[in-house]
C-alpha positions, 0 to 999 in steps of 0.5 A: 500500500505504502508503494502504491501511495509513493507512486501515486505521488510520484505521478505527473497528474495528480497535481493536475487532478487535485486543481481540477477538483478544486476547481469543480468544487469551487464552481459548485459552492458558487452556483449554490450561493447563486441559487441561493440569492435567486431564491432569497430574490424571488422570496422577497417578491413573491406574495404569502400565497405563493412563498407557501406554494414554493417552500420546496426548493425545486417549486422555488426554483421553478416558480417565476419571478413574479412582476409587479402588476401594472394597471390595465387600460380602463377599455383592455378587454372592451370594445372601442369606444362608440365616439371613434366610430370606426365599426359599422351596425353590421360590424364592419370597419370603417377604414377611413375612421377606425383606430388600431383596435378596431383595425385589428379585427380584421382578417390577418391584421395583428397589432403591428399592421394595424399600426401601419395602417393608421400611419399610412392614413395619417400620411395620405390624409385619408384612404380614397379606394380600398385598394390603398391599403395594397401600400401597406407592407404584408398586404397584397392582394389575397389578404385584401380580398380577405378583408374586403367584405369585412370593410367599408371605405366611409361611414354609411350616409345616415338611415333618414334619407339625407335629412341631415346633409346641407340643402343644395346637394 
C-alpha cells in the first residue's frame, strides 16, 4: 500500500487532478450561493400565497419571478369606444375612421399592421379606394380580398334619407 501511495505521488497528474477538483468544487459552492440569492430574490417578491406554494426548493426554483402588476387600460378587454366610430351596425370597419383596435379585427391584421395602417392614413390624409391599403407592407392582394367584405371605405350616409346633409346637394 505504502508503494502504491509513493507512486501515486510520484505521478505527473495528480497535481493536475487535485486543481481540477478544486476547481469543480469551487464552481459548485458558487452556483449554490447563486441559487441561493435567486431564491432569497424571488422570496422577497413573491406574495404569502405563493412563498407557501414554493417552500420546496425545486417549486422555488421553478416558480417565476413574479412582476409587479401594472394597471390595465380602463377599455383592455372592451370594445372601442362608440365616439371613434370606426365599426359599422353590421360590424364592419370603417377604414377611413377606425383606430388600431378596431383595425385589428380584421382578417390577418395583428397589432403591428394595424399600426401601419393608421400611419399610412395619417400620411395620405385619408384612404380614397380600398385598394390603398395594397401600400401597406404584408398586404397584397389575397389578404385584401380577405378583408374586403369585412370593410367599408366611409361611414354609411345616415338611415333618414339625407335629412341631415346641407340643402343644395
Amino acid at each position: 500500500m505504502a508503494q502504491a501511495l509513493a507512486d501515486l505521488r510520484a505521478s505527473a497528474w495528480v497535481p493536475i487532478a487535485l486543481k481540477l477538483a478544486a476547481g469543480a468544487l469551487g464552481l459548485v459552492i458558487l452556483s449554490g450561493i447563486g441559487f441561493v440569492a435567486a431564491l432569497r430574490g424571488l422570496d422577497a417578491e413573491l406574495p404569502a400565497t405563493q412563498m407557501a406554494l414554493t417552500a420546496d426548493l425545486g417549486k422555488a426554483w421553478l416558480a417565476p419571478p413574479s412582476v409587479p402588476a401594472v394597471p390595465a387600460p380602463v377599455d383592455a378587454g372592451a370594445p372601442a369606444p362608440a365616439s371613434t366610430g370606426g365599426i359599422t351596425a353590421d360590424g364592419r370597419v370603417i377604414l377611413n375612421r377606425a383606430d388600431a383596435h378596431e383595425l385589428r379585427k380584421l382578417p390577418g391584421v395583428g397589432a403591428r399592421r394595424a399600426e401601419a395602417i393608421v400611419k399610412l392614413r395619417e400620411r395620405l390624409g385619408r384612404f380614397r379606394r380600398i385598394q390603398d391599403l395594397l401600400r401597406v407592407r404584408g398586404i397584397g392582394p389575397r389578404s385584401l380580398r380577405r378583408m374586403r367584405p369585412h370593410l367599408v371605405l366611409d361611414p354609411p350616409e345616415p338611415a333618414d334619407g339625407g335629412a341631415s346633409a346641407p340643402a343644395g346637394r
